[in-house]
DRENDO-1510 file (C-alpha; in Angstrom, 1 decimal, always signed):
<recs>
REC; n; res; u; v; w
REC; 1; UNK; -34.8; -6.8; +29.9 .
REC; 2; UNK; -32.6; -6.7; +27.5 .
REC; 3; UNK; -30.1; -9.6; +26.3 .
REC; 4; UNK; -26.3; -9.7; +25.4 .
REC; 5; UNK; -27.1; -12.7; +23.7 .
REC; 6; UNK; -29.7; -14.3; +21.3 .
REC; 7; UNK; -29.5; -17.9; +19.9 .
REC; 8; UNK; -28.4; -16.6; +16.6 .
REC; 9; UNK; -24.7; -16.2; +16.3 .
REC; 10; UNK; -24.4; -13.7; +13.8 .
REC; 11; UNK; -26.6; -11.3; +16.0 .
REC; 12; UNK; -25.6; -7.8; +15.5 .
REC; 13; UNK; -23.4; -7.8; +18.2 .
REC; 14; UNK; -21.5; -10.2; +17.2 .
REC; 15; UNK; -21.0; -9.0; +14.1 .
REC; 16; UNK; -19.8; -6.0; +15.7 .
REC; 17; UNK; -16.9; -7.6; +18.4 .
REC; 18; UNK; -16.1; -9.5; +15.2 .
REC; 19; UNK; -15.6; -5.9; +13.1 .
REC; 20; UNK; -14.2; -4.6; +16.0 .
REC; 21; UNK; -11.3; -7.4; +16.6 .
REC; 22; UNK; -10.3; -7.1; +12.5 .
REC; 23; UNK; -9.6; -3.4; +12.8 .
REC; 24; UNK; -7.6; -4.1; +15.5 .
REC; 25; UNK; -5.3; -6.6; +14.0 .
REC; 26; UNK; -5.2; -4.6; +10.6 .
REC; 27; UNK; -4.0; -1.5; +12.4 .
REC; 28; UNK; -1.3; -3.6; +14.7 .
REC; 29; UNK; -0.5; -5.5; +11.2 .
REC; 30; UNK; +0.1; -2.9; +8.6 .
REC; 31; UNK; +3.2; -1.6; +11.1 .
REC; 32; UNK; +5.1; -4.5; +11.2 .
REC; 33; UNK; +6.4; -4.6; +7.8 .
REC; 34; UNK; +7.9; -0.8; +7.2 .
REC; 35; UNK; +9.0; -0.5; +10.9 .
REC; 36; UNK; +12.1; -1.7; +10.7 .
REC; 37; UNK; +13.2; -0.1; +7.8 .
REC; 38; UNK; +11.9; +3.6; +8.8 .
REC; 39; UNK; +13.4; +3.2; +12.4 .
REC; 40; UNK; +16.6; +1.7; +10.7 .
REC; 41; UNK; +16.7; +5.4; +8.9 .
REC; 42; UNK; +15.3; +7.7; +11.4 .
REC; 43; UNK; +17.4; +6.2; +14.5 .
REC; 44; UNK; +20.4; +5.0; +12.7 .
REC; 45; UNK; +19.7; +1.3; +14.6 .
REC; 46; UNK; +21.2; -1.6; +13.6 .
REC; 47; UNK; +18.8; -4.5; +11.8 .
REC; 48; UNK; +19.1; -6.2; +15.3 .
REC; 49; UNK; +17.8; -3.9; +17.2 .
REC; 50; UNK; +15.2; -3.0; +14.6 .
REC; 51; UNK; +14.2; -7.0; +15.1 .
REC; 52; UNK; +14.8; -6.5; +18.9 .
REC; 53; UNK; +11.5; -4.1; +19.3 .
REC; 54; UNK; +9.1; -7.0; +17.9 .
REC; 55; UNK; +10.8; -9.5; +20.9 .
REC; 56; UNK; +9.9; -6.6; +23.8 .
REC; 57; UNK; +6.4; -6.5; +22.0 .
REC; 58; UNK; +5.9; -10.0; +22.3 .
REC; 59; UNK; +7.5; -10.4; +25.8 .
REC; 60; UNK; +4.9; -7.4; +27.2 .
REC; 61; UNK; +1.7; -8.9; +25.9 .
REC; 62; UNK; +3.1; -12.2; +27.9 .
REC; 63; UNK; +3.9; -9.7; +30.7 .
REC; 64; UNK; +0.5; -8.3; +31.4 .
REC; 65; UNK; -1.4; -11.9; +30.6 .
REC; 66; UNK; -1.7; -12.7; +34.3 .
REC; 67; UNK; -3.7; -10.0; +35.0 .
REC; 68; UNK; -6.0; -9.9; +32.7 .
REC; 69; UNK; -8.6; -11.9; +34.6 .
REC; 70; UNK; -8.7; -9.1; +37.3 .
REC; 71; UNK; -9.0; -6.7; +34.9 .
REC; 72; UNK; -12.0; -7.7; +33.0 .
REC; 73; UNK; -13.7; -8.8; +36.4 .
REC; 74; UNK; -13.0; -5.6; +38.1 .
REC; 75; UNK; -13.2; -2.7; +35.3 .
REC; 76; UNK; -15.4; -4.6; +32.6 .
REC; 77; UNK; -14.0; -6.3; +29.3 .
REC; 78; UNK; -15.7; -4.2; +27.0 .
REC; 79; UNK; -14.0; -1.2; +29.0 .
REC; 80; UNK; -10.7; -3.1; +29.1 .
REC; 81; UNK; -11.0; -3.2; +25.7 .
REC; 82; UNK; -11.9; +0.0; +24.2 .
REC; 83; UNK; -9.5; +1.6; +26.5 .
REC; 84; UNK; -6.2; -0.6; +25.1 .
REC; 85; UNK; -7.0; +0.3; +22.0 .
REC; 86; UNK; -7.0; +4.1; +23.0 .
REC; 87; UNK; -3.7; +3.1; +23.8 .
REC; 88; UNK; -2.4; +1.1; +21.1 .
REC; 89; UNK; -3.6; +4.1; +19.4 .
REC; 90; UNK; -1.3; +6.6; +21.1 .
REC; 91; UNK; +1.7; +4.7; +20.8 .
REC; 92; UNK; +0.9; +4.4; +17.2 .
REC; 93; UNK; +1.2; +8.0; +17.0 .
REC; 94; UNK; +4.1; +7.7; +19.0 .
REC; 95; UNK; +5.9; +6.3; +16.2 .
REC; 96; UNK; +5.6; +9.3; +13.8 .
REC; 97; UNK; +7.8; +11.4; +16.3 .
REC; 98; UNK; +10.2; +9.0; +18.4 .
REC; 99; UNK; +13.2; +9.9; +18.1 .
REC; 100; UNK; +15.6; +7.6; +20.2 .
REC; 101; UNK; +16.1; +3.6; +20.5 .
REC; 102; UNK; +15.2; +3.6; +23.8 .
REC; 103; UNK; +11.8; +5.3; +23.7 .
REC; 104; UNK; +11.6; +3.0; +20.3 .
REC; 105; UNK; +11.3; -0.2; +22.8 .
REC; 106; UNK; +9.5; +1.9; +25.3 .
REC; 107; UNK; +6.5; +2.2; +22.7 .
REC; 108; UNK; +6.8; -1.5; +21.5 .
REC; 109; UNK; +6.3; -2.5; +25.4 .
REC; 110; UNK; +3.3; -0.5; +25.7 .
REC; 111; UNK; +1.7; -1.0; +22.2 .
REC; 112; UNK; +2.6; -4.9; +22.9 .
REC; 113; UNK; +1.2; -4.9; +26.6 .
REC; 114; UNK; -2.0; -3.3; +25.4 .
REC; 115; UNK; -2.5; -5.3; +22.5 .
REC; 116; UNK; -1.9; -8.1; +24.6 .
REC; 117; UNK; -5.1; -6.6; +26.6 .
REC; 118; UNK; -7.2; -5.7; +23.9 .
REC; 119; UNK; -7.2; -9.0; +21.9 .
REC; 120; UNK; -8.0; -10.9; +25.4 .
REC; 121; UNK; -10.9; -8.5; +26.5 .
REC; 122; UNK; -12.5; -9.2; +23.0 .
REC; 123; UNK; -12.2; -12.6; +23.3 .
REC; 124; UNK; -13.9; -12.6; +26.8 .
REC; 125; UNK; -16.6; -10.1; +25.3 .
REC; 126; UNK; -17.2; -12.3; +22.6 .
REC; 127; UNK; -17.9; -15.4; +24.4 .
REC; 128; UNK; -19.6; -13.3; +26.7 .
REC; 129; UNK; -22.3; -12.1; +24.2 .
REC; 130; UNK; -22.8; -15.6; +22.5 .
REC; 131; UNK; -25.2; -18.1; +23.5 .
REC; 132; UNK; -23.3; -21.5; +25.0 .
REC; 133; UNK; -24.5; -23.6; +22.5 .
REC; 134; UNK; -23.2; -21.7; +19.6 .
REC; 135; UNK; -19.9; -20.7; +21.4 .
REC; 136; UNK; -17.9; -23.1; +19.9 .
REC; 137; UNK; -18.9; -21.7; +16.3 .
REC; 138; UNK; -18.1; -18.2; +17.7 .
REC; 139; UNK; -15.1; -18.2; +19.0 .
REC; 140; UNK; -13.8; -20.2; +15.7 .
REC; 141; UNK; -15.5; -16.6; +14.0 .
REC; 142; UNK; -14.0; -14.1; +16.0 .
REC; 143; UNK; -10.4; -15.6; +15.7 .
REC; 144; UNK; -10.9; -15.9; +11.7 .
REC; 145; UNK; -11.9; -12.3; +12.1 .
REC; 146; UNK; -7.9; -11.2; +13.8 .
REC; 147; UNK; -6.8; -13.7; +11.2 .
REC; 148; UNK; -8.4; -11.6; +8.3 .
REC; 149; UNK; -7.3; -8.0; +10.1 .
REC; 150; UNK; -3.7; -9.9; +9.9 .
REC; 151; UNK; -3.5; -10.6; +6.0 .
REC; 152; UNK; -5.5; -7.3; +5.1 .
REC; 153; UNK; -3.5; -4.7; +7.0 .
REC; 154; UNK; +0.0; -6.1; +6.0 .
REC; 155; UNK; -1.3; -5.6; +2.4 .
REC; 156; UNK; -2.8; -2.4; +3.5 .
REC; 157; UNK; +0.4; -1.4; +5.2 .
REC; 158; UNK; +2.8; -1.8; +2.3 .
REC; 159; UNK; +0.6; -0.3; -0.2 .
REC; 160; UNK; +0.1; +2.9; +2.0 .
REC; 161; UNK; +3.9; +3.1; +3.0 .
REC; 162; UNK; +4.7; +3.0; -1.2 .
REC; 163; UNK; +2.1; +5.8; -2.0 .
REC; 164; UNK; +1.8; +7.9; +0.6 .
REC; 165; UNK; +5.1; +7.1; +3.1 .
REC; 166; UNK; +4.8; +6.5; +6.6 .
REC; 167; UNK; +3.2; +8.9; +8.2 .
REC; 168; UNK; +0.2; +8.3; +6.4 .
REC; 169; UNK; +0.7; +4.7; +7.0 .
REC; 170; UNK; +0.8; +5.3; +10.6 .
REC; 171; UNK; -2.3; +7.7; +10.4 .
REC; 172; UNK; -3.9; +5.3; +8.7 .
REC; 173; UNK; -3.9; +2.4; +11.5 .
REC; 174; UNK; -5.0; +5.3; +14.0 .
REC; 175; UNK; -8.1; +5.6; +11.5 .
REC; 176; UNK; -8.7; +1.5; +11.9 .
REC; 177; UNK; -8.1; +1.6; +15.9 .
REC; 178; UNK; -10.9; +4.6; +15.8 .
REC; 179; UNK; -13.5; +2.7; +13.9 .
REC; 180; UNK; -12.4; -0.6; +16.0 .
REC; 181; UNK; -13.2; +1.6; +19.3 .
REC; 182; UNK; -16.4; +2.7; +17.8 .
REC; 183; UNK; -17.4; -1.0; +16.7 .
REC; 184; UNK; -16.3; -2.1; +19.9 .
REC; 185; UNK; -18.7; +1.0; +21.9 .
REC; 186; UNK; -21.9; -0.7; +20.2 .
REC; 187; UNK; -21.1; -3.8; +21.2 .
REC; 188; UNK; -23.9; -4.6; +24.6 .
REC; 189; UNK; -22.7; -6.7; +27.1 .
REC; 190; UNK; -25.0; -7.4; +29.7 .
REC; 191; UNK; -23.8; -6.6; +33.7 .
REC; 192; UNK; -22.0; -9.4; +34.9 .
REC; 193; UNK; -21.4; -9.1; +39.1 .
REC; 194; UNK; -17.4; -8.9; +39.9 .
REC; 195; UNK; -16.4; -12.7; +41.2 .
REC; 196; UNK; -13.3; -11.5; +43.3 .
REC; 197; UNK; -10.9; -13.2; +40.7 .
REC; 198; UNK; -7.3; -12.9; +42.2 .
REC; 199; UNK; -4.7; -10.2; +40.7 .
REC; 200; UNK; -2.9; -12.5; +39.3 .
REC; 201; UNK; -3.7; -15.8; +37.9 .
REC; 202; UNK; -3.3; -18.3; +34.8 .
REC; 203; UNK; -7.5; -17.8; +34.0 .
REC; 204; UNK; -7.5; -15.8; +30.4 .
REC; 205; UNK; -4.1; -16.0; +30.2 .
REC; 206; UNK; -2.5; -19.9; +29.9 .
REC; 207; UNK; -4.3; -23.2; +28.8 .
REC; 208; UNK; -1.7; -25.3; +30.3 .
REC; 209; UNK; -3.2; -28.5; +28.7 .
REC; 210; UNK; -2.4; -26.5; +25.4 .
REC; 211; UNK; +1.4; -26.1; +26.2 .
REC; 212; UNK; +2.1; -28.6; +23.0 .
REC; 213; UNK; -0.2; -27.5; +20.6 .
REC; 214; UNK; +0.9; -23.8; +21.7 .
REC; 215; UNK; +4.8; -24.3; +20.6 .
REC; 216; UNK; +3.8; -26.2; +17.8 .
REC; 217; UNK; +1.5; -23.2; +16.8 .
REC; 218; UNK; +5.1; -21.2; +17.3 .
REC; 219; UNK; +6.9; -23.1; +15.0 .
REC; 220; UNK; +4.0; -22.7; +12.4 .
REC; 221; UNK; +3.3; -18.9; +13.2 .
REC; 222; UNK; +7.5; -18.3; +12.8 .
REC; 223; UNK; +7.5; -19.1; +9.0 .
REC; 224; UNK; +4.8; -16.0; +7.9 .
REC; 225; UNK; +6.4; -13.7; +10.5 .
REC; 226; UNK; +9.7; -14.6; +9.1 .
REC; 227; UNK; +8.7; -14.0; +5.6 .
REC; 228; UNK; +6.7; -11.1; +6.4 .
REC; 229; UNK; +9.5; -8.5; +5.9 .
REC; 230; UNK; +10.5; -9.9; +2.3 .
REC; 231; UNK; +6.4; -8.8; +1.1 .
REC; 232; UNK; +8.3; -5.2; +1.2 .
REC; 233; UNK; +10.9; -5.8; -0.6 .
REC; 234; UNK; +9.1; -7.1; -3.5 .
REC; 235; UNK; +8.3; -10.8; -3.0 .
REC; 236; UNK; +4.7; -11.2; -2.7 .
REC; 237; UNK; +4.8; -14.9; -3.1 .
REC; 238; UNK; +5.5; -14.5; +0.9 .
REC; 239; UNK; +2.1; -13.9; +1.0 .
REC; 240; UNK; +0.6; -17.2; +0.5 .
REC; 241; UNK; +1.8; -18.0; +3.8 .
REC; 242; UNK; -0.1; -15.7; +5.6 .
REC; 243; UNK; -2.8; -16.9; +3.5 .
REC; 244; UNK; -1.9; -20.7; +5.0 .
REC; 245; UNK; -1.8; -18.9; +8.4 .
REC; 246; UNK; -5.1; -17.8; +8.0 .
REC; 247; UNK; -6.4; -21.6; +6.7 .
REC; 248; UNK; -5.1; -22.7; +9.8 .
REC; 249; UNK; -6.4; -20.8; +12.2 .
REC; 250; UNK; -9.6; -22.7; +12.2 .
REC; 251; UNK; -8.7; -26.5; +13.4 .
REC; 252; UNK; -6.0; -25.0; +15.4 .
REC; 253; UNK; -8.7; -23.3; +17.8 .
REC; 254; UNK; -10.8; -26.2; +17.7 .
REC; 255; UNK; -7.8; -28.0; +19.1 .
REC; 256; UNK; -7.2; -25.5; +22.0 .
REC; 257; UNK; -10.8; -25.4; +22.2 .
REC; 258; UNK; -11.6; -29.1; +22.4 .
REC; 259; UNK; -8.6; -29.4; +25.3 .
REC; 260; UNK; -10.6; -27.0; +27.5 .
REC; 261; UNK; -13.1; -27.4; +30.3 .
REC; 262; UNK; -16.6; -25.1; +29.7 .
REC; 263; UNK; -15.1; -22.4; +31.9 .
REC; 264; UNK; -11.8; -22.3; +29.7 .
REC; 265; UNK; -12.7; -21.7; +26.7 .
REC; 266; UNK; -11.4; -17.7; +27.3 .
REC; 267; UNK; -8.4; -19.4; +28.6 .
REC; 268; UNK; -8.6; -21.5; +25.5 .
REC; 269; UNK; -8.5; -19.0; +22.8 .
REC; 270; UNK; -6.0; -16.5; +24.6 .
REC; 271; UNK; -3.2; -19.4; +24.5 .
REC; 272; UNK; -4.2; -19.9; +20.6 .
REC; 273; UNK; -3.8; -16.4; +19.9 .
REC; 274; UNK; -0.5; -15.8; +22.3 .
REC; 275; UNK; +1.1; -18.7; +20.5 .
REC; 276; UNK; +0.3; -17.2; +16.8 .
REC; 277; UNK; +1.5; -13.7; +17.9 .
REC; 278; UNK; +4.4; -14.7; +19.5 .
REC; 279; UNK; +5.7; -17.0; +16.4 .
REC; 280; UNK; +5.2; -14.2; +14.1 .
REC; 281; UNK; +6.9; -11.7; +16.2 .
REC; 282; UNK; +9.6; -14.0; +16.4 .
REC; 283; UNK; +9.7; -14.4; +12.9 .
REC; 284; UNK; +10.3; -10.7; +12.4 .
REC; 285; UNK; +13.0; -10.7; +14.7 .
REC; 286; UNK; +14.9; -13.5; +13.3 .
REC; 287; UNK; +14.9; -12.1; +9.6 .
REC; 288; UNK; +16.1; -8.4; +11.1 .
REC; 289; UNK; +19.5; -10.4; +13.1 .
REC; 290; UNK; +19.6; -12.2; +9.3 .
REC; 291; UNK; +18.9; -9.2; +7.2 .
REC; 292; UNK; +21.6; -6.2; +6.4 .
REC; 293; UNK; +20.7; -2.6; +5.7 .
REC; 294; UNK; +21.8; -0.9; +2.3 .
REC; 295; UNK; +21.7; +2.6; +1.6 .
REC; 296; UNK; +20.0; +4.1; -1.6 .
REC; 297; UNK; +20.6; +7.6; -2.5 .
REC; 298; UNK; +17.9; +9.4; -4.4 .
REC; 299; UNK; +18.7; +12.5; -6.5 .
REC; 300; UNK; +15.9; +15.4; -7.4 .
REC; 301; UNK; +15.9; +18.0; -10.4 .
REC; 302; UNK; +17.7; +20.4; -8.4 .
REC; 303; UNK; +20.4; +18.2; -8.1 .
REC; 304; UNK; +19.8; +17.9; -4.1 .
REC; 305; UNK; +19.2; +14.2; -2.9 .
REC; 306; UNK; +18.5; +12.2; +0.1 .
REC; 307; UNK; +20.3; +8.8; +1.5 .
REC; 308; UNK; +17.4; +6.1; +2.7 .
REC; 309; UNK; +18.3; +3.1; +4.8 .
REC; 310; UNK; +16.5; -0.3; +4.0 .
REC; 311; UNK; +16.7; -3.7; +5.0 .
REC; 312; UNK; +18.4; -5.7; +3.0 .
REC; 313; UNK; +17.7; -9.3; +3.0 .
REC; 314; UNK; +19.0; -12.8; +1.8 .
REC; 315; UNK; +16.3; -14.0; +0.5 .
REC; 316; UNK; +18.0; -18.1; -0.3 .
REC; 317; UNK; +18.7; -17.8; +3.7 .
REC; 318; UNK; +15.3; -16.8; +4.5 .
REC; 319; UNK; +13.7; -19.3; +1.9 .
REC; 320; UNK; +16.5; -22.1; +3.3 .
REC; 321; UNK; +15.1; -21.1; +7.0 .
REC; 322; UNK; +11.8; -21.4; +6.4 .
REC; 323; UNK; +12.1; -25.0; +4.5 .
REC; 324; UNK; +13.8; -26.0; +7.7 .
REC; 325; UNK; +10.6; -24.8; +9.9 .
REC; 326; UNK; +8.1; -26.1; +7.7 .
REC; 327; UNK; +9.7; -29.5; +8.2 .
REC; 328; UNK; +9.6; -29.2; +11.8 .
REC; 329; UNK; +6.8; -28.0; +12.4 .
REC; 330; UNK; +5.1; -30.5; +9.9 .
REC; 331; UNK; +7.1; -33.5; +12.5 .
REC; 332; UNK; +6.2; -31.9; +15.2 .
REC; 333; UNK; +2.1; -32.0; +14.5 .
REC; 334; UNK; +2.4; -35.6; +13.5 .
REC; 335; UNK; +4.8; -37.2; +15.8 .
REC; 336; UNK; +3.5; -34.7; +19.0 .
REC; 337; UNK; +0.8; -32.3; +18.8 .
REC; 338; UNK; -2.0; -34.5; +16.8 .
REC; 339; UNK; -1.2; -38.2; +19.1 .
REC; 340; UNK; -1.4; -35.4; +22.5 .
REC; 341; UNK; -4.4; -33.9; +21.6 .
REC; 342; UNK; -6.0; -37.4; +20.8 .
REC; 343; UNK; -5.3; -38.5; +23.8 .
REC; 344; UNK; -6.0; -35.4; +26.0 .
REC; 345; UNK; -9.1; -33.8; +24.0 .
REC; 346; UNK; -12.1; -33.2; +26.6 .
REC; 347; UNK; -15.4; -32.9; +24.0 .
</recs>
């Protein structure tokens, strides 16, 4: 009979659901930073309601988290997960031709519910297909993997959007969800028998023994979302803190890890990964309410022209912001997070 699993962690499967997950997070990733901007023009939106589609992303991946228990029990996580990123892939294309605020948000819901989906369902597939004395060393693997997809399609992202425009930017993360499906479609997971897990519940969803470490996570994730919109306007030093994101993304999910039962360790890396993407996404609102737009006119050889709306941002705000978070979030770990998780810590 053939096994999921072998004692090996980087079996080919593995490597696979690993692939598969930093496709996925490059092609989410290499939107974020010329949205705003490009709806800003196409829609005529204000910068706060540019920043208000990443809050109803963030606010539909929590949305859909209690179900995803039910989900993966009844229709299969490898199922659940291929077909959220068919989705994540429409609404991508969705983007190209929207042409109204309100279906704007309407996308961002869905993309954000089914990204929400598809991150949890490879989580679940990854444990799933990794032997329980390497799991530990897995999961740490797969959530470097998103972390990787993170930094790698927001320089992806801005270098497509400066040669080629949007469009092809947008065409391009279709191309990564494609090859994530495909990684994600070779990827055997042995049957597992449904267990009748309720339609809604906290299992996959919420560690609530994390609740701390999660809004400390927050305030850490907020200062490279926040700083993620000045990469496209010329400041690449804002990269070196999704570089520091990436760093940390290792003893963070050994914290959430180590707070969890056996059973949680799903549960475990769900609440890590919410609490990340919810502090970035946060972080790209905040600098759209503190940004303004500009308008720069650009004239051809025939004398025609075109008028493009940007994002214009203080950047000695932004910098003065993020100071103020790293403080806190520095006080936070060493006066909160670190003495709980000493005390509460389970292996």
């Amino acid at each position: 009979m053939r096994k999921s699993n072998t004692d090996n962690l980087w079996s080919l499967g593995f490597m696979r659901i690993c692939f598969a997950n930093f496709l996925l997070f490059a092609s989410i990733y290499m939107l974020f930073p010329v949205l705003p901007s490009v709806m800003m023009s196409r829609l005529g939106i204000s910068t706060g309601q540019a920043g208000s589609m990443f809050l109803v992303f963030a606010a539909a991946m929590f949305l859909v988290g209690p179900f995803h228990a039910y989900l993966g029990d009844e229709y299969k996580r490898k199922r659940v997960l291929v077909y959220s990123i068919f989705v994540i892939l429409g609404t991508t294309l969705g983007y190209i031709f929207v042409d109204t605020f309100p279906r704007l948000l309407m996308l961002a819901a869905v993309q954000g519910g089914a990204f929400g989906l598809a991150a949890t369902a490879g989580i679940t597939v990854a444990i799933d297909i990794t032997t329980a004395s390497r799991r530990s060393a897995g999961n740490l693997g797969f959530a470097l993997a998103a972390r990787l997809g993170m930094l790698v399609g927001v320089a992806a992202g801005i270098w497509m959007f400066q040669l080629k425009g949007f469009s092809m930017t947008a065409y391009f993360s279709i191309l990564c969800s494609i090859f994530s499906i495909l990684f994600a479609l070779r990827v055997y997971v042995a049957f597992r028998a449904p267990i009748g897990v309720g339609h809604c519940n906290l299992d996959r969803f919420l560690l609530l023994r994390g609740w701390l470490p999660a809004l400390n996570l927050v305030l850490i994730a907020f200062i490279p979302g926040i700083a993620l919109l000045l990469i496209k306007q010329g400041d690449y030093a804002a990269l070196f803190f999704l570089v520091v994101l990436v760093v940390l993304t290792i003893p963070f999910t050994k914290i959430f890890v180590k707070l969890s039962q056996h059973c949680q360790r799903g549960t475990a890396n769900t609440t890590c990964h919410l609490a990340m993407e919810t502090g970035i996404l946060i972080g790209l609102a905040v600098c759209c309410f503190l940004s303004d737009h500009g308008e720069m006119y650009s004239e051809f050889a025939d004398g025609t022209g075109i008028a493009d709306v940007y994002l214009y941002t203080d950047f000695q705000l932004i910098y003065k912001v993020i100071g103020i978070g790293i403080l806190v979030a520095l006080a936070f770990f060493f006066l909160l997070t670190y003495p709980y998780y000493k005390r509460k810590k389970v292996r």
